[in-house]
DRENRO-435065 format. One line per 2 residues: their letters; for each residue x, y, z of N, C-alpha, C. Coordinates in steps of 0.1 Angstrom, whole numbers, plus 5000, padded with zeros to 4 digits. Layout:
# DRENRO-435065
a> X:Y:Z:X:Y:Z:X:Y:Z ~ ...
END
This chain:
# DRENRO-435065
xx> 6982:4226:2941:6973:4218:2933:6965:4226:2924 ~ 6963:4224:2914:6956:4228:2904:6943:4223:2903
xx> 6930:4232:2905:6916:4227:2905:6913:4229:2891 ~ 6908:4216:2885:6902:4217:2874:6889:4229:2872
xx> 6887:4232:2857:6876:4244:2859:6861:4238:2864 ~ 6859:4230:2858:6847:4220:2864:6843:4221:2880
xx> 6853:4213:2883:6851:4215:2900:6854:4231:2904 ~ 6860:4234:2902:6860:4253:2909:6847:4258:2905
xx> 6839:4259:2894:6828:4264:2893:6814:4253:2898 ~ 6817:4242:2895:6805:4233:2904:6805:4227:2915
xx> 6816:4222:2921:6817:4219:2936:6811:4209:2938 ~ 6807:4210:2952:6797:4204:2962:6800:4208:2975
xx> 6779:4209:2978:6779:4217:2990:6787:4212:3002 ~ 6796:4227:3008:6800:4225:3019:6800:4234:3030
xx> 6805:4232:3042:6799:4247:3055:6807:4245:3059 ~ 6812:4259:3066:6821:4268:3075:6814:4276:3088
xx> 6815:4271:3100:6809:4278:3105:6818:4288:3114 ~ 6815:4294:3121:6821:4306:3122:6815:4314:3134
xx> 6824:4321:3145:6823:4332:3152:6816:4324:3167 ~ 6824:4321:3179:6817:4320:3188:6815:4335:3199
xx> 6799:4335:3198:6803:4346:3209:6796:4344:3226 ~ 6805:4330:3229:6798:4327:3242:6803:4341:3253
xx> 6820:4344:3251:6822:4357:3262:6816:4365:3256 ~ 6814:4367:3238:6816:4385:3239:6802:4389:3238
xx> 6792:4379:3236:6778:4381:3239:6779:4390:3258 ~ 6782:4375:3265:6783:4381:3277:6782:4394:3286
xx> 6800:4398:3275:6806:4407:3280:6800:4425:3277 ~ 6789:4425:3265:6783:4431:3260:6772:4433:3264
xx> 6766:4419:3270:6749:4421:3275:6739:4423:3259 ~ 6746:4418:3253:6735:4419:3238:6731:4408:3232
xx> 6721:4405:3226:6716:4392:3220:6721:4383:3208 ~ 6726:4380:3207:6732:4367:3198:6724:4368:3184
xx> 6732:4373:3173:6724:4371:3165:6729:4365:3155 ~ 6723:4356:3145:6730:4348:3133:6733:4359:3119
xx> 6745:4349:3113:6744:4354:3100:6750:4344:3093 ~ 6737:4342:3081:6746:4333:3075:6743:4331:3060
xx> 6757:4332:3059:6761:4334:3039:6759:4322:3030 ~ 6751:4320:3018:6752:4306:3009:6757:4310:2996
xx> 6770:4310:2995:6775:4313:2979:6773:4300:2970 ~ 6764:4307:2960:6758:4298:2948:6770:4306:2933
xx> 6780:4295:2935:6788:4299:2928:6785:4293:2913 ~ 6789:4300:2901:6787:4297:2886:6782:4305:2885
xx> 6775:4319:2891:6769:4327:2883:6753:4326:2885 ~ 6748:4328:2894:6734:4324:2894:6722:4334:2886
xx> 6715:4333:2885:6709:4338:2874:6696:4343:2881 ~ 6699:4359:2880:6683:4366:2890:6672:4364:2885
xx> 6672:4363:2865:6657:4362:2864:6655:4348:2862 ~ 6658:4337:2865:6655:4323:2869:6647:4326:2881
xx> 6655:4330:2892:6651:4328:2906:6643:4338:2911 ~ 6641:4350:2901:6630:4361:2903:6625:4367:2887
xx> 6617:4358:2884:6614:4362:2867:6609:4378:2868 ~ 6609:4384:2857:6600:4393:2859:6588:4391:2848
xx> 6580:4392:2853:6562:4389:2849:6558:4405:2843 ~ 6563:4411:2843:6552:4426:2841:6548:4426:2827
xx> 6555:4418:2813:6552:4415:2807:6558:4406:2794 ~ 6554:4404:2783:6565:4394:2778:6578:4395:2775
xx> 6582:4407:2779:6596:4409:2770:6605:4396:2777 ~ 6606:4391:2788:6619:4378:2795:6616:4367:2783
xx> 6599:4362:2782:6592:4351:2777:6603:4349:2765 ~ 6599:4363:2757:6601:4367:2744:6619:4368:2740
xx> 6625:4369:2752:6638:4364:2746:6644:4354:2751 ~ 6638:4341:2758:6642:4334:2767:6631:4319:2761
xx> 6629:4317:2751:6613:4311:2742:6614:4297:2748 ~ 6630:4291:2756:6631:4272:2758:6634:4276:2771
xx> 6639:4281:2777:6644:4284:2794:6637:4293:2802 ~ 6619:4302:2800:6615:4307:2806:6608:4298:2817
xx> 6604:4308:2832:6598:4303:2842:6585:4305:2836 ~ 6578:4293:2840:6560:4290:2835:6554:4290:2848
xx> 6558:4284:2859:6554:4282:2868:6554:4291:2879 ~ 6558:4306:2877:6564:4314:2889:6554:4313:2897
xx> 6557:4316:2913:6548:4315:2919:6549:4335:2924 ~ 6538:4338:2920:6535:4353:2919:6541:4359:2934
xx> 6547:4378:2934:6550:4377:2949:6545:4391:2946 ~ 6542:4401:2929:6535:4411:2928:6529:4409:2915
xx> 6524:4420:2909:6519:4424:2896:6536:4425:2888 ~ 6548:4424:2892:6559:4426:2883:6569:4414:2888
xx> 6568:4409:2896:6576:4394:2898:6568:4384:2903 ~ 6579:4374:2900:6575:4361:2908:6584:4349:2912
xx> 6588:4337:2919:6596:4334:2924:6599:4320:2918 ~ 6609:4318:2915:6606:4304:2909:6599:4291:2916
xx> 6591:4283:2908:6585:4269:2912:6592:4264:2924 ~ 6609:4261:2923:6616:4254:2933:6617:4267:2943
xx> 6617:4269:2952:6617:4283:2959:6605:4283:2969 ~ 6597:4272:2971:6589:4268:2980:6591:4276:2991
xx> 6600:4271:2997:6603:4276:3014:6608:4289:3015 ~ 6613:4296:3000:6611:4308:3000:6596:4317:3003
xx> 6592:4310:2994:6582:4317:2990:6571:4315:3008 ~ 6572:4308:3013:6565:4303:3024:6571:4313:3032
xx> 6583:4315:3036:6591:4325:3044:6585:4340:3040 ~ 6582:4339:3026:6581:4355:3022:6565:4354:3025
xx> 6560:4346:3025:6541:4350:3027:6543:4354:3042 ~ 6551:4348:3054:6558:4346:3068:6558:4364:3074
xx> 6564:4369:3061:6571:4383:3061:6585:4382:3067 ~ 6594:4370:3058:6610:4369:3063:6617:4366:3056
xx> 6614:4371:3042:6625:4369:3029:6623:4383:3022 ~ 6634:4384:3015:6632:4402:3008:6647:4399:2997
xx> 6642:4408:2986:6650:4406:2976:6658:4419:2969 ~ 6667:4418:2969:6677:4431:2960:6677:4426:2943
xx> 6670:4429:2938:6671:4426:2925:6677:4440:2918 ~ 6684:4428:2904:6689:4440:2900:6706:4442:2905
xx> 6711:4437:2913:6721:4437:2917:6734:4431:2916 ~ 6747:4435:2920:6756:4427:2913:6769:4436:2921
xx> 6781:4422:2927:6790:4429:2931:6797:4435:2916 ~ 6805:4451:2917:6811:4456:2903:6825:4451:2900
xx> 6821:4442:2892:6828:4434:2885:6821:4427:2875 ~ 6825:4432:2858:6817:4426:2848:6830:4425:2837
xx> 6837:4416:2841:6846:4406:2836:6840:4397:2831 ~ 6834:4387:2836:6828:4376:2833:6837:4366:2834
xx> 6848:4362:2841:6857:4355:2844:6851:4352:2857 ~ 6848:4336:2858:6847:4331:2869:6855:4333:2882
xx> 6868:4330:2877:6880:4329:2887:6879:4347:2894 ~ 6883:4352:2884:6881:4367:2890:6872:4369:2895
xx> 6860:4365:2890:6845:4369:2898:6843:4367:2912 ~ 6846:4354:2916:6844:4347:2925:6858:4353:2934
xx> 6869:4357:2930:6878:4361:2942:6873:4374:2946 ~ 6868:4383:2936:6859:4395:2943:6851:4395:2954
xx> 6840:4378:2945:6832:4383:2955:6829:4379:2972 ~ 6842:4372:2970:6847:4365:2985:6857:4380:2993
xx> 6868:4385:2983:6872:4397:2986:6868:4408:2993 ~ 6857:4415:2984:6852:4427:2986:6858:4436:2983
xx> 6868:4432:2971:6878:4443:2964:6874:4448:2950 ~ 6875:4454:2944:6877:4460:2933:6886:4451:2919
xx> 6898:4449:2921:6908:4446:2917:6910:4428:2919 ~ 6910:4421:2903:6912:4404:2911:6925:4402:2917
xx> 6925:4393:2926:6938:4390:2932:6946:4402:2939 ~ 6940:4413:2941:6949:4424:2949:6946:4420:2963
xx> 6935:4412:2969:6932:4413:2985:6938:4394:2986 ~ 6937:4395:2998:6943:4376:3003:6934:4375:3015
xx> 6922:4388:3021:6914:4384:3030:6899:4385:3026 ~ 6887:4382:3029:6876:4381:3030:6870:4391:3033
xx> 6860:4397:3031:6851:4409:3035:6846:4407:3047 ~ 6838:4389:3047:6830:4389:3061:6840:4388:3071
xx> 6857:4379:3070:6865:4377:3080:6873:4394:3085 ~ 6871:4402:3076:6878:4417:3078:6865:4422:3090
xx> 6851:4418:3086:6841:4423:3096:6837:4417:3108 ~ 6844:4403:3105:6845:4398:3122:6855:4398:3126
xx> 6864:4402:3121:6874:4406:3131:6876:4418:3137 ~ 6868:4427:3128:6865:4437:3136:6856:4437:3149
xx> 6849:4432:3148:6837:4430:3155:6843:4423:3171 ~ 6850:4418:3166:6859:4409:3179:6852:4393:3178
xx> 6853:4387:3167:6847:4376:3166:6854:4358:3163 ~ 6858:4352:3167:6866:4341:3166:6860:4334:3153
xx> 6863:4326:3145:6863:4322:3133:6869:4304:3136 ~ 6857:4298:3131:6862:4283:3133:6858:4278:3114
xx> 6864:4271:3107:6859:4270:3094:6861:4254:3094 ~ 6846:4250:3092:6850:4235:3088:6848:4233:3073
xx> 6860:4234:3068:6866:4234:3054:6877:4230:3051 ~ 6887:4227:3040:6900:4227:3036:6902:4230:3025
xx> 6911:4240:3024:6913:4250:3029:6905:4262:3039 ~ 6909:4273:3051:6901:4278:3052:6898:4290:3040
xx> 6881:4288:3040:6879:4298:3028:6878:4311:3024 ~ 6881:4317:3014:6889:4333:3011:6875:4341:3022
xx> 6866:4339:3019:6854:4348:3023:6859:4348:3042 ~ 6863:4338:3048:6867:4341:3065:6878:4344:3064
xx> 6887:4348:3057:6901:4344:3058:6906:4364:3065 ~ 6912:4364:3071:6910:4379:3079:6908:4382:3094
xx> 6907:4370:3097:6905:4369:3109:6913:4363:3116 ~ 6925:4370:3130:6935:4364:3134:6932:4352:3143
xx> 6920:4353:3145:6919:4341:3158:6910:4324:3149 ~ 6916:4324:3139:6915:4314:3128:6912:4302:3132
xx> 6906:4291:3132:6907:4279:3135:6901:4268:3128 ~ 6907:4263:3122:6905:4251:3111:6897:4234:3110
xx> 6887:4229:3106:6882:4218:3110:6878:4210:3100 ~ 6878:4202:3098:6874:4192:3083:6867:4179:3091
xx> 6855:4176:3091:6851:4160:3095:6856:4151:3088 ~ 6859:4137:3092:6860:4128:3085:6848:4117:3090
xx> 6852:4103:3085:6844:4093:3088:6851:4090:3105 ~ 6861:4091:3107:6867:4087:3119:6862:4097:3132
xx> 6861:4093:3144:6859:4103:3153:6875:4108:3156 ~ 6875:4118:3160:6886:4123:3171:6892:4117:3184
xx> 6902:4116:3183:6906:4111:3200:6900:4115:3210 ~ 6896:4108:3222:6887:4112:3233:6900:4126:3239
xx> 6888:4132:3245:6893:4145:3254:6899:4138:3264 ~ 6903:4125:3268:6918:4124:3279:6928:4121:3273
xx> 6925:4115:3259:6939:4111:3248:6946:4126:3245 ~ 6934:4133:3243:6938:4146:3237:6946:4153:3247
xx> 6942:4155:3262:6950:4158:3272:6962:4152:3273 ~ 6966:4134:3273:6977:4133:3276:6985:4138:3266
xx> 6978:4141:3250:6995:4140:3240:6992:4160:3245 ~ 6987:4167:3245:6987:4182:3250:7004:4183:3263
xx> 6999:4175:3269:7014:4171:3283:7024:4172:3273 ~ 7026:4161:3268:7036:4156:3260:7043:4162:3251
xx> 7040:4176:3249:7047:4183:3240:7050:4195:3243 ~ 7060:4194:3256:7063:4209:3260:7073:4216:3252
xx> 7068:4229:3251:7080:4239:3243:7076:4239:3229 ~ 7066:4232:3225:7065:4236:3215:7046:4242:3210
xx> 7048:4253:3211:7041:4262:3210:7026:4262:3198 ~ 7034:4262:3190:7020:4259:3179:7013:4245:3179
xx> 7020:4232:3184:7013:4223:3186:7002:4226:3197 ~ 7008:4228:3210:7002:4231:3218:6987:4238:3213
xx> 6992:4250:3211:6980:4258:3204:6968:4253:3199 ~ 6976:4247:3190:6962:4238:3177:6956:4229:3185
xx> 6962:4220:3195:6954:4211:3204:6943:4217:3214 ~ 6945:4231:3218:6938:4235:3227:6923:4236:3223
xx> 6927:4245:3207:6916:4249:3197:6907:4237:3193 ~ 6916:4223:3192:6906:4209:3193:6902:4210:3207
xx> 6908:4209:3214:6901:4202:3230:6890:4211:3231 ~ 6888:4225:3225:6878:4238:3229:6869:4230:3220
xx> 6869:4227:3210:6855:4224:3200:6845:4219:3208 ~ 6832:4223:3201:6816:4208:3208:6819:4197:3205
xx> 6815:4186:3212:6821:4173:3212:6817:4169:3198 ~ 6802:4175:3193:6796:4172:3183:6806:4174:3172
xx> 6815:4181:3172:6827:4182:3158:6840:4175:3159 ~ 6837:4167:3169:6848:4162:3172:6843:4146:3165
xx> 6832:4142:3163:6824:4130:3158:6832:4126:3146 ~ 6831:4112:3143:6829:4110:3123:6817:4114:3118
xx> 6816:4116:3107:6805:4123:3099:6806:4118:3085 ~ 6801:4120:3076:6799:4113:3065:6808:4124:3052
xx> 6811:4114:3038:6823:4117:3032:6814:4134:3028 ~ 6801:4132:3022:6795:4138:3011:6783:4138:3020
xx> 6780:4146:3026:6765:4154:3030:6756:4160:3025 ~ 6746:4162:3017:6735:4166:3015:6735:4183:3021
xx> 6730:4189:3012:6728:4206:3019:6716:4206:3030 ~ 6710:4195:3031:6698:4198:3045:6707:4191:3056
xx> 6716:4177:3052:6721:4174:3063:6731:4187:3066 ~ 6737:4191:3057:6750:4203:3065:6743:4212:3074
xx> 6733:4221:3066:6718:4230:3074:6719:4226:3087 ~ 6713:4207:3086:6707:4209:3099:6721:4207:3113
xx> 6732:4207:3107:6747:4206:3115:6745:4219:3121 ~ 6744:4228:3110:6751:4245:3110:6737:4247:3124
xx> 6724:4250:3121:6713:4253:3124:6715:4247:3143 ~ 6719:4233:3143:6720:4227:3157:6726:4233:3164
xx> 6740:4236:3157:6753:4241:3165:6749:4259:3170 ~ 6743:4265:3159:6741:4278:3159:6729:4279:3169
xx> 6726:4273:3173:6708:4270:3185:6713:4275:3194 ~ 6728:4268:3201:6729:4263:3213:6737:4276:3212
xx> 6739:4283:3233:6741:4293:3237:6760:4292:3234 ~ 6758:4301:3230:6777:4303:3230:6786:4295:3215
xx> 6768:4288:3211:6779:4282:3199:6780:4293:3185 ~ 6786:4287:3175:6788:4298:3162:6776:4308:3161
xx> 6777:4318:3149:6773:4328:3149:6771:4334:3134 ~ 6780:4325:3134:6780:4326:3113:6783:4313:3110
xx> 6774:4312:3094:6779:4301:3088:6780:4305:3074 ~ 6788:4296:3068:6786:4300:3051:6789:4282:3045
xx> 6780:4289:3038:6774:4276:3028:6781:4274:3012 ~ 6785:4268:3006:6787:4266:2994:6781:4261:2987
xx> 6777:4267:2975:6768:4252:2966:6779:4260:2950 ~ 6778:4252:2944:6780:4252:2929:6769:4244:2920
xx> 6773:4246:2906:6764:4243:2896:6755:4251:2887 ~ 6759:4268:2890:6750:4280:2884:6754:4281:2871
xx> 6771:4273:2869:6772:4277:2854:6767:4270:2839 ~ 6752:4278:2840:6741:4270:2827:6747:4274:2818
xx> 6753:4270:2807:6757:4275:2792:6749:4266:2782 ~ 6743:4258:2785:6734:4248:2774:6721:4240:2785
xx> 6711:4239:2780:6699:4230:2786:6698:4238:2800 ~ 6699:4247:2801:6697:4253:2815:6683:4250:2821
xx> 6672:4252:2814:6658:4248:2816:6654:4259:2822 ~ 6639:4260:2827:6632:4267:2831:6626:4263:2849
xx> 6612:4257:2848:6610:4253:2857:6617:4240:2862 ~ 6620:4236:2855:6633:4219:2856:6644:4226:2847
xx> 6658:4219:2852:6665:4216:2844:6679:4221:2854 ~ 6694:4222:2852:6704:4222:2861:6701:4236:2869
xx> 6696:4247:2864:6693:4258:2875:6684:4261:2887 ~ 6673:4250:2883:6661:4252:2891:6667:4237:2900
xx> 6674:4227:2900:6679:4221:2904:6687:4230:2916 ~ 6697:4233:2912:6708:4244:2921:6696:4251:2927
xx> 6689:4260:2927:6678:4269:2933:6671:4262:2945 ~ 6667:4250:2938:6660:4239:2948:6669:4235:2963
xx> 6680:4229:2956:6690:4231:2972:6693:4244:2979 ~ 6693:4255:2976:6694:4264:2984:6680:4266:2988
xx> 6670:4262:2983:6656:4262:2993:6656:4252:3002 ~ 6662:4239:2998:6660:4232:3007:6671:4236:3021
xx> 6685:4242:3019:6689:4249:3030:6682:4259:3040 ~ 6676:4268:3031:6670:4272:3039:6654:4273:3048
xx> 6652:4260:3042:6643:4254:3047:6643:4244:3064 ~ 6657:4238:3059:6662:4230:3065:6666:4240:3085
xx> 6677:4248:3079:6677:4262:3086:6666:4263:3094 ~ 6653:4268:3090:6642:4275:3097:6639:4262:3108
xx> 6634:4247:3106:6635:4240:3109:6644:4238:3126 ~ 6658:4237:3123:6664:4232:3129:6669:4242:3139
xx> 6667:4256:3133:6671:4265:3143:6661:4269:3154 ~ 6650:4265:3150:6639:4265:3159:6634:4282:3162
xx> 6632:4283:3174:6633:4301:3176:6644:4305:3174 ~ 6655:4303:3174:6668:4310:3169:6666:4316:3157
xx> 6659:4315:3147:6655:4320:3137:6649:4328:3131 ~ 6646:4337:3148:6640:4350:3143:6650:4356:3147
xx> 6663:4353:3154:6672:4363:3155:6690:4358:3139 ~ 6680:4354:3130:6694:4348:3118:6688:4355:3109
xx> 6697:4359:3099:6695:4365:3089:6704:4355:3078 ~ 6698:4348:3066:6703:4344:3058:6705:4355:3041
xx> 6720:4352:3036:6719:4358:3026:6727:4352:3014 ~ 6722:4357:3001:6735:4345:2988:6742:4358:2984
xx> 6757:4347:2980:6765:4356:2976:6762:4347:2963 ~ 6772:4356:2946:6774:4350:2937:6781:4361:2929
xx> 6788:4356:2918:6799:4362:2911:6792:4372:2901 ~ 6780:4371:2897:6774:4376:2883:6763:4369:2883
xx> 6757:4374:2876:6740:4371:2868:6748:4365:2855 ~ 6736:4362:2846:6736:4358:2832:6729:4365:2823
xx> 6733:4363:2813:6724:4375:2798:6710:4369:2801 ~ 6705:4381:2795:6690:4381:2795:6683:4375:2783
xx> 6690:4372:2776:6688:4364:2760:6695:4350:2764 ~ 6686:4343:2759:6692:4328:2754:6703:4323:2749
xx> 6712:4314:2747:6718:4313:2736:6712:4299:2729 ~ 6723:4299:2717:6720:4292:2706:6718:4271:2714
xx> 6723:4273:2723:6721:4261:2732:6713:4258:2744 ~ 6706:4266:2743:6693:4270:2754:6699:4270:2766
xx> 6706:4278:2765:6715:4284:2781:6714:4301:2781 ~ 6725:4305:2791:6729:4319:2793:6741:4319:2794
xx> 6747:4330:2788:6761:4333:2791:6764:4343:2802 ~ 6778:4344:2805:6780:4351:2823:6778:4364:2817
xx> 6769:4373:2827:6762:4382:2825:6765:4393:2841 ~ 6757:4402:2843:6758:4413:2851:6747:4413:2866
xx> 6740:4419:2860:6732:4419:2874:6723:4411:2874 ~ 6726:4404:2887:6716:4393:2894:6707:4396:2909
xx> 6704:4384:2914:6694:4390:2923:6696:4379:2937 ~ 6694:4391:2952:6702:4390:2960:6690:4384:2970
xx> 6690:4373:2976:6679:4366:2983:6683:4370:3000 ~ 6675:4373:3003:6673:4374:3021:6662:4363:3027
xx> 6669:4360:3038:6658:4352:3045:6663:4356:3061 ~ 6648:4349:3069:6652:4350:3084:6640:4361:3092
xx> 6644:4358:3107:6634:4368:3112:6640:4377:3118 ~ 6652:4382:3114:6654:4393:3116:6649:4405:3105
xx> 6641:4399:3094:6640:4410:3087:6626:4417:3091 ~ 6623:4429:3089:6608:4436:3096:6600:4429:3086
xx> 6599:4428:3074:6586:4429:3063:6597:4419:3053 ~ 6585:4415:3041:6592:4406:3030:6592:4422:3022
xx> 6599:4420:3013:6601:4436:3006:6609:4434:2992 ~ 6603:4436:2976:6615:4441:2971:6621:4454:2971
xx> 6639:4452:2974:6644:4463:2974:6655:4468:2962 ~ 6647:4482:2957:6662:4485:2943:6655:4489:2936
xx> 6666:4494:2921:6658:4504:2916:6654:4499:2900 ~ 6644:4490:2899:6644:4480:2887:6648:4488:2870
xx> 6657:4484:2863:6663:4492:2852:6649:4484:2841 ~ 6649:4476:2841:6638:4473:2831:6646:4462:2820
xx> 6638:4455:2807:6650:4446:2801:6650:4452:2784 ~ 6644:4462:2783:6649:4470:2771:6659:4467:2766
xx> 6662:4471:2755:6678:4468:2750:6682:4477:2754 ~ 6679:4489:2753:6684:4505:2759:6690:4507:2769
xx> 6681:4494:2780:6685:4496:2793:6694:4488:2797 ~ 6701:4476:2791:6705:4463:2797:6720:4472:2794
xx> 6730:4463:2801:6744:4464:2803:6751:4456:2795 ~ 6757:4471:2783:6764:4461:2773:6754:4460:2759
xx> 6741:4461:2761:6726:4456:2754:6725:4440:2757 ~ 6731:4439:2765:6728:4422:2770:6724:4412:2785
xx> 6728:4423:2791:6723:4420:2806:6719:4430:2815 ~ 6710:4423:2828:6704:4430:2834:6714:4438:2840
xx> 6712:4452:2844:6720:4462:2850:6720:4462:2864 ~ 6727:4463:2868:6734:4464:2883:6728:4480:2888
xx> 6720:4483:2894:6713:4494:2905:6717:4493:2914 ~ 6725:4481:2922:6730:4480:2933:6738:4473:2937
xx> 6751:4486:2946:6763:4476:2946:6762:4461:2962 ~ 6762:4452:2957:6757:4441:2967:6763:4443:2981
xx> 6778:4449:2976:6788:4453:2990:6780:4461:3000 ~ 6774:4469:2996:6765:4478:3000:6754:4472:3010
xx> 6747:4461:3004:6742:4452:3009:6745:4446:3017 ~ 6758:4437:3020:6766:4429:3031:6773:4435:3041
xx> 6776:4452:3036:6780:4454:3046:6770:4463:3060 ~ 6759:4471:3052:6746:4469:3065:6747:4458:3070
xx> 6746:4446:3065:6738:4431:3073:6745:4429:3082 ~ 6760:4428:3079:6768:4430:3091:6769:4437:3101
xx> 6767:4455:3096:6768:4459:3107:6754:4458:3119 ~ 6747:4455:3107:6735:4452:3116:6736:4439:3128
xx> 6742:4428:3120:6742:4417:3124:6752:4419:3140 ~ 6764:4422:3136:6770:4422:3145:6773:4431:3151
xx> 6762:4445:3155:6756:4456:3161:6773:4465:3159 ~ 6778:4470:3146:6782:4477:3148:6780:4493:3135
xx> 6784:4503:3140:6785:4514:3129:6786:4510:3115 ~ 6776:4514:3107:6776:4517:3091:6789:4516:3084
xx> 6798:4531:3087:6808:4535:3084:6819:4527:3084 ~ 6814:4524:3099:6830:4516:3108:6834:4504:3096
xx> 6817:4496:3094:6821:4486:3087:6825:4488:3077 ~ 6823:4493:3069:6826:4498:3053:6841:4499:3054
xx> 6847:4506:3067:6858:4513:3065:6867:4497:3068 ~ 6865:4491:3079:6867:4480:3080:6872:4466:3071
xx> 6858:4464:3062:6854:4455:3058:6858:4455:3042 ~ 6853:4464:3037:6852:4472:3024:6862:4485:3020
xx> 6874:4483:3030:6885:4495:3025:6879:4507:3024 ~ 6864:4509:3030:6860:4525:3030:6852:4526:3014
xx> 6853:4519:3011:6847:4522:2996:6831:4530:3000 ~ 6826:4540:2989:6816:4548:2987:6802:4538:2986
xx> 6800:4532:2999:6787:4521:3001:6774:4528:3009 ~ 6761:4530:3002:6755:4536:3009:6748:4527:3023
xx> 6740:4530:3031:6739:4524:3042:6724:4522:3041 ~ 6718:4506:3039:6707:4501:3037:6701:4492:3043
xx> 6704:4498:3061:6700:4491:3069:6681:4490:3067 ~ 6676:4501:3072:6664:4506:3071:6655:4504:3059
xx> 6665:4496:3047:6657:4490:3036:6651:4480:3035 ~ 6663:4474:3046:6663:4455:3047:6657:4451:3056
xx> 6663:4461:3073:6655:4461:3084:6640:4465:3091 ~ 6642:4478:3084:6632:4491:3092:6619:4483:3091
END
């Protein structure tokens, strides 16, 4: 099937959750901790969702789509208006930011961007698995995705298992038992039935066509509470690709920005105390130019900026090494520069997340690529 370009870059929000570790918690004697990914696909735009304030130069090239309203977090940034529950999390000391950042890849092709940055490759289309599913599988982590297809970012993980709600419930667990009888010798049916009869009853429900990103949250956030259930989730939103009327404090960006607050709003909420052991983070393909265009938009651009939330983090913090928006300094003379490769970023959180070696993950996850290790940035 052929996805029109429209829907591939704007979507609508959906979750995957992922990783039970009711044995391997157990078997480890270690504490259960979340992680969970929200890719804001189209290209989200760092100085929307983290202006920089130090002086006019953004104002000055950005005269119909600048932030008026930031809500200050130094003397050199500030957070956008919609960003509430961010900004609430960061006064908290549980949100921290990589600005400046960008997985390396400055193609500006969606399609390509977006297989990267689900990949964790170099190269579009050379990988067919996921970075996070390469790190839970290392980790020893089961993978359940309620999606259809399952999505490139899990995809890596042999102990795979597939789930899509509908409006209909599932057959009761004795229906499910007798057709299980009923089909001896054949092996993959069997299989796939056991992986239903194993789910929470709760996924086994009808559910609605088109959910809301607080209603998914508070799905993900319930299921992730309870002892033994998921461990990861990942989130989808689309709608980042502004090329005209993008706006400033209103308009389709601060829109898109506002649902990923209200996720992670929703999140803190529902996970209750769980939520000082979750670490939430966004993925996205590219930033946007730092100039306007002739239609009060941005075009797909380079380095953007990397949002953290949760209580696993020590301190709110920005982290990175700000290039400034000079023309001298920008990438190309058009966009913000990339100081930081994001992989770098995802793959500490993991190792962190799912207590394993720096190295291991990189070598794992990220084919060993040259990622420095920034646990102690995010964590310490």
């Amino acid at each position: 099937m052929i996805i029109p370009r429209r829907h591939f870059i704007q979507g609508s929000a959906s979750l995957m959750l992922a990783g039970n570790w009711a044995t391997d918690v157990l078997a480890n004697q270690r504490a259960k901790k979340n992680l969970i990914v929200i890719m804001l696909r189209g290209g989200m735009d760092g100085l929307t969702a983290v202006p920089y304030i130090g002086n006019n130069q953004l104002s000055d090239l950005r005269p119909n789509i600048s932030v008026e309203g930031g809500q200050k977090i130094d003397g050199s940034f500030a957070l956008h208006p919609g960003l509430k529950n961010f900004k609430s999390q960061w006064d908290d000391g549980q949100a921290a930011i990589f600005h400046a950042s960008s997985i390396p890849y400055t193609g500006r092709s969606h399609f390509e961007g977006q297989n990267l940055m689900e990949t964790g490759g170099i190269s579009p289309y050379a990988e067919n698995t996921g970075w996070l599913g390469r790190g839970m599988e290392a980790a020893g982590m089961k993978a359940l995705s309620i999606s259809l297809p399952m999505p490139l970012l899990l995809r890596g993980n042999s102990d795979n298992d597939n789930f899509y709600p509908s409006k209909r419930p599932m057959p009761s667990a004795d229906v499910m038992a007798v057709l299980a009888q009923s089909y001896h010798g054949q092996d993959g049916l069997i299989e796939a039935m056991s992986k239903v009869r194993a789910r929470p009853v709760a996924m086994n429900m009808g559910g609605s066509d088109d959910p809301d990103i607080e209603a998914l949250a508070k799905i993900a956030a319930r299921q992730m509470a309870q002892d033994g259930g998921p461990s990861v989730a990942v989130f989808d939103l689309g709608g980042f690709d502004t090329h005209s009327f993008q706006g400033g404090d209103r308009g389709q960006h601060a829109r898109e920005l506002k649902k990923y607050d209200l996720a992670i709003g929703s999140l803190k909420r529902h996970l209750g105390t769980s939520y000082d052991d979750t670490l939430v983070v966004t993925l996205t393909e590219f930033g946007r130019t730092v100039a306007q265009n002739g239609g009060s938009g941005t075009e797909h651009g380079y380095g953007t900026a990397l949002l953290l939330s949760g209580g696993l983090l020590a301190s709110s913090r920005l982290i990175g090494d700000w290039p400034g928006l000079k023309k001298s300094a920008l990438y190309e003379g058009r966009d913000l520069a990339a100081t930081i490769d994001a992989r770098a970023a995802y793959a500490s959180i993991m190792g962190y997340v799912f207590d394993r070696d720096h190295k291991a993950m990189v070598k794992d996850a990220f084919f060993g690529a040259d990622l420095p290790d920034l646990t102690k940035q995010i964590f310490g």
